[in-house]
C-alpha positions as CSV (number, residue, x, y, z in Angstrom):
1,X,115.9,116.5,113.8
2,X,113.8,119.7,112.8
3,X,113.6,120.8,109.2
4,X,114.4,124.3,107.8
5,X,110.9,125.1,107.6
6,X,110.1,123.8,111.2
7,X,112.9,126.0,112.7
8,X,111.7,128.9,110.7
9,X,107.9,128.5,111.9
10,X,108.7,127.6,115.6
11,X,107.1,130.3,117.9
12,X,109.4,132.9,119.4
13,X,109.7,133.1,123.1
14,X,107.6,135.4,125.3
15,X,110.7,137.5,126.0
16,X,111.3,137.6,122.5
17,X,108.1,139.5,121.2
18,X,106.8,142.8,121.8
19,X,103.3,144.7,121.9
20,X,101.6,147.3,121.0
21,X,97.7,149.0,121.0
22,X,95.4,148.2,118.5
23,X,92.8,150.4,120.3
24,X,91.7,151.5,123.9
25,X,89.9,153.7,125.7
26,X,88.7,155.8,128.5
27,X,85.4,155.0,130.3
28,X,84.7,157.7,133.6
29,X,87.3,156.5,136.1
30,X,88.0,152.7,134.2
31,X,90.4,152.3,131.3
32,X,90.7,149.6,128.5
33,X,93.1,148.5,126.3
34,X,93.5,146.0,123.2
35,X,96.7,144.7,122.5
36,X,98.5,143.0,119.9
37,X,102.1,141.0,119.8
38,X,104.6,141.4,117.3
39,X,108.5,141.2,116.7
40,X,111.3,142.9,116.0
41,X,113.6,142.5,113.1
42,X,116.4,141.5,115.3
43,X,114.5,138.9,116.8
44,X,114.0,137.9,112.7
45,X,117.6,138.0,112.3
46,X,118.8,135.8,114.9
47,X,116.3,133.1,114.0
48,X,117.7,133.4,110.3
49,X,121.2,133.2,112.1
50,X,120.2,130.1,114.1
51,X,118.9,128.2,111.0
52,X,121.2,129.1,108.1
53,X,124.3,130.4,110.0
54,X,125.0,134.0,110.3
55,X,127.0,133.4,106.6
56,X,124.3,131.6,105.3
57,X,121.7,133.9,103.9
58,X,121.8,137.4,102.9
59,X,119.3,140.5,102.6
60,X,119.1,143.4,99.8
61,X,117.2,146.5,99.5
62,X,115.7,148.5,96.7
63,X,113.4,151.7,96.1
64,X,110.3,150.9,93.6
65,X,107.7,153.1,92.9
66,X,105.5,155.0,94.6
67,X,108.1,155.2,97.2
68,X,107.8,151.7,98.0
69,X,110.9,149.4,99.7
70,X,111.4,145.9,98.2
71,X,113.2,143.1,100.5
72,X,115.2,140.3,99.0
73,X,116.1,137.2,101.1
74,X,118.1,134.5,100.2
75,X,119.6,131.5,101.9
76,X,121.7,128.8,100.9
77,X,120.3,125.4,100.4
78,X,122.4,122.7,100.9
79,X,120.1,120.3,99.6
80,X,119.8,122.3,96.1
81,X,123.2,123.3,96.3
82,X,122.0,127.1,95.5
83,X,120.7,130.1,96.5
84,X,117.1,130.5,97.3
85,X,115.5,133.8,96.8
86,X,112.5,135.3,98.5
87,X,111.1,139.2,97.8
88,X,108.1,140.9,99.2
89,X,107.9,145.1,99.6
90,X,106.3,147.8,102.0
91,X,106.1,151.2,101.8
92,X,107.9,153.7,103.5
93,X,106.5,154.5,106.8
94,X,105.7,157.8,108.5
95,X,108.5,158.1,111.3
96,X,111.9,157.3,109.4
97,X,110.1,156.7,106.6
98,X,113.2,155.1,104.7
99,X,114.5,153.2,107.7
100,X,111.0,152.1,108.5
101,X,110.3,151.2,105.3
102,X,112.9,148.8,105.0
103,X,112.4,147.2,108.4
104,X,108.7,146.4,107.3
105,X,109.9,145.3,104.0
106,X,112.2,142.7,105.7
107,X,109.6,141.6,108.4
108,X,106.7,141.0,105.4
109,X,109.5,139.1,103.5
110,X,110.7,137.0,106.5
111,X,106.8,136.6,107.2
112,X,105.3,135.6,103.6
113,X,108.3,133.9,102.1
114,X,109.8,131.9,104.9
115,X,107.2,131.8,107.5
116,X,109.4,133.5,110.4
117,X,106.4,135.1,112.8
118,X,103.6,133.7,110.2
119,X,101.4,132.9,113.1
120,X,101.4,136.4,115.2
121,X,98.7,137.5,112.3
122,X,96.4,134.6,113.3
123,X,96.6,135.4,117.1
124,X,93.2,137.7,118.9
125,X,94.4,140.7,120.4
126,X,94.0,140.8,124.0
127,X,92.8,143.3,126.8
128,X,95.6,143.9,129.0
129,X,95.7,144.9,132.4
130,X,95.6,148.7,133.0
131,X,95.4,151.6,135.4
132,X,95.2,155.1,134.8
133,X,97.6,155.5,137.5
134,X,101.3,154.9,136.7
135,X,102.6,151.7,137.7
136,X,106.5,150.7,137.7
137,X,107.2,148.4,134.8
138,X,104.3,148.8,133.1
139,X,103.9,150.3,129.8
140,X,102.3,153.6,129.0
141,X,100.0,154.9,126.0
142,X,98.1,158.1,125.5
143,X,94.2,158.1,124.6
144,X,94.0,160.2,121.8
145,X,90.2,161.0,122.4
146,X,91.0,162.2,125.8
147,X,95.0,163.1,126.1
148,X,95.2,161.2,129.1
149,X,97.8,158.6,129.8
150,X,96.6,154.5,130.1
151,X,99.3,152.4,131.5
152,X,99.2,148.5,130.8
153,X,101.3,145.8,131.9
154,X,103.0,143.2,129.1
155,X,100.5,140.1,128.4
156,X,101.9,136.6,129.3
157,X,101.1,134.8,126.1
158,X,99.9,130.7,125.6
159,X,100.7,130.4,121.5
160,X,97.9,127.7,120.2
161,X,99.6,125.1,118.7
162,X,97.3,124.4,116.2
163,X,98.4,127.9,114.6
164,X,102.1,126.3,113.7
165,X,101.0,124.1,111.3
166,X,103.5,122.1,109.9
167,X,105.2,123.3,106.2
168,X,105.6,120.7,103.3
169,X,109.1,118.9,102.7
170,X,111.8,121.7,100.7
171,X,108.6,123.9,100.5
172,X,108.0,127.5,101.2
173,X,104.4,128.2,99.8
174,X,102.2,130.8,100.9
175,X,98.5,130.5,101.0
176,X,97.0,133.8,99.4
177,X,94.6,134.1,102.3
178,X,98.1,134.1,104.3
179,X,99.4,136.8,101.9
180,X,96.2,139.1,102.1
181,X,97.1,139.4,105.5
182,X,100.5,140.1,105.7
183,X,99.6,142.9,103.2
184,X,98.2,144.5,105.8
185,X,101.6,146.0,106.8
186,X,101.5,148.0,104.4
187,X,98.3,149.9,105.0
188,X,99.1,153.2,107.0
189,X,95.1,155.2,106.3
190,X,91.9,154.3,107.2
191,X,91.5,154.9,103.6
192,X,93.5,152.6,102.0
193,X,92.3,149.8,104.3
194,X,88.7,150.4,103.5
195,X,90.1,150.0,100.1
196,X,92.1,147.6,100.5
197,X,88.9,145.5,101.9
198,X,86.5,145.8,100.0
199,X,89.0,144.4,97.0
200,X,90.0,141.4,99.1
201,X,86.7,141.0,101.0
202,X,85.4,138.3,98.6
203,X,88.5,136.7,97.8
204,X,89.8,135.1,101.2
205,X,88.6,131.8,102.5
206,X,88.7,133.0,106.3
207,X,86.5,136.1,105.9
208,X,85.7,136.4,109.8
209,X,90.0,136.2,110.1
210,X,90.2,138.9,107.7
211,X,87.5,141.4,109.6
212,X,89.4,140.7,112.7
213,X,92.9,141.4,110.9
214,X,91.4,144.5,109.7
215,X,89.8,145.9,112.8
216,X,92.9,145.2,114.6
217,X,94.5,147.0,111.7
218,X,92.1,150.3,111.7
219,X,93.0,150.0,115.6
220,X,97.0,150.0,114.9
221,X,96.0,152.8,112.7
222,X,93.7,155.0,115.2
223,X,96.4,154.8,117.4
224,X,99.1,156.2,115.8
């Protein structure tokens, strides 16, 4: 019989995640592209809905400062007979900043307090197949260095199982090097991640991780 925390931690299924660019390009008649997976908060929902019950947990929203969205998760525990809580934030995004805001807010929460898609920010992105020809099916970007269109079919993904490593017993601790990166949602500007680097740089364990999260970050970033 799994545990909560097992269920919580087990990898998604390949029909289940999404992807998107972290960066690409354009070389004479040959394309490349570097892509990353991720999930929706649906997907996060009905694994909260498998685990607890659709009546057994509950999310809440507030605005904090600097236009900032704070996520509050609880579930029941039947063990403790009570409600456990779990908060993290983001900020608002760019497109529907308030919706956005609070959709990134729920996944960092999910992510950092309860370990729902924990292992997506320890996964390399990948090169893709792509054409600069349309193909049917297959997923389309724009190069923003020369406005032409790169289309890339969807990754088949092997998860490592090593990355889904096991939780303690009735625990739900994050490791900070763990936390760091999930911060990364947050970051929307070149700017702020440099910042937001060079203050965390020397405080991780995994430093070669945390370049490759960032790079993959300033990618997400270039991209948008």
């Amino acid at each position: 019989m799994k545990t909560i925390e097992k269920s919580l931690k087990e990898p998604f299924k390949e029909n289940e995640l999404e992807w998107r660019p972290q960066s690409q390009g354009i070389n004479g008649t040959r394309a490349w592209i570097l892509v990353i997976p991720y999930i929706q908060s649906r997907a996060i929902q009905k694994r909260l809905d498998e685990v607890f019950g659709i009546d057994g947990w509950q999310d809440e929203y507030r605005e904090a400062s600097n236009k900032n969205i704070i996520c509050t998760i609880k579930f029941w525990s039947e063990k403790k007979q009570q409600w456990i809580t779990k908060e993290n934030g983001a900020s608002e995004t760019n497109i529907e900043a308030f919706k956005g805001g609070i959709s990134s807010a729920f996944k960092r929460c999910a992510s950092a307090g309860l370990g729902v898609g924990r292992y997506l920010y320890e996964l390399e992105p990948v090169y893709a197949d792509c054409k600069l020809e349309p193909v049917k099916g297959w997923n389309k970007s724009i190069d923003k260095k020369t406005s032409k269109a790169i289309y890339w079919k969807t990754p088949k993904i092997d998860i490592c199982k090593k990355l889904i490593e096991p939780l303690a017993i009735d625990e739900f601790e994050l490791d900070e090097d763990t936390d760091i990166l999930v911060g990364l949602d947050m970051i929307d500007s070149v700017k702020d991640l440099n910042a937001y680097y060079n203050e965390y740089k020397n405080k991780v364990k995994n430093v070669k991780q945390f370049i490759g999260a960032c790079t993959a970050k300033k990618g997400v970033i270039n991209v948008k």
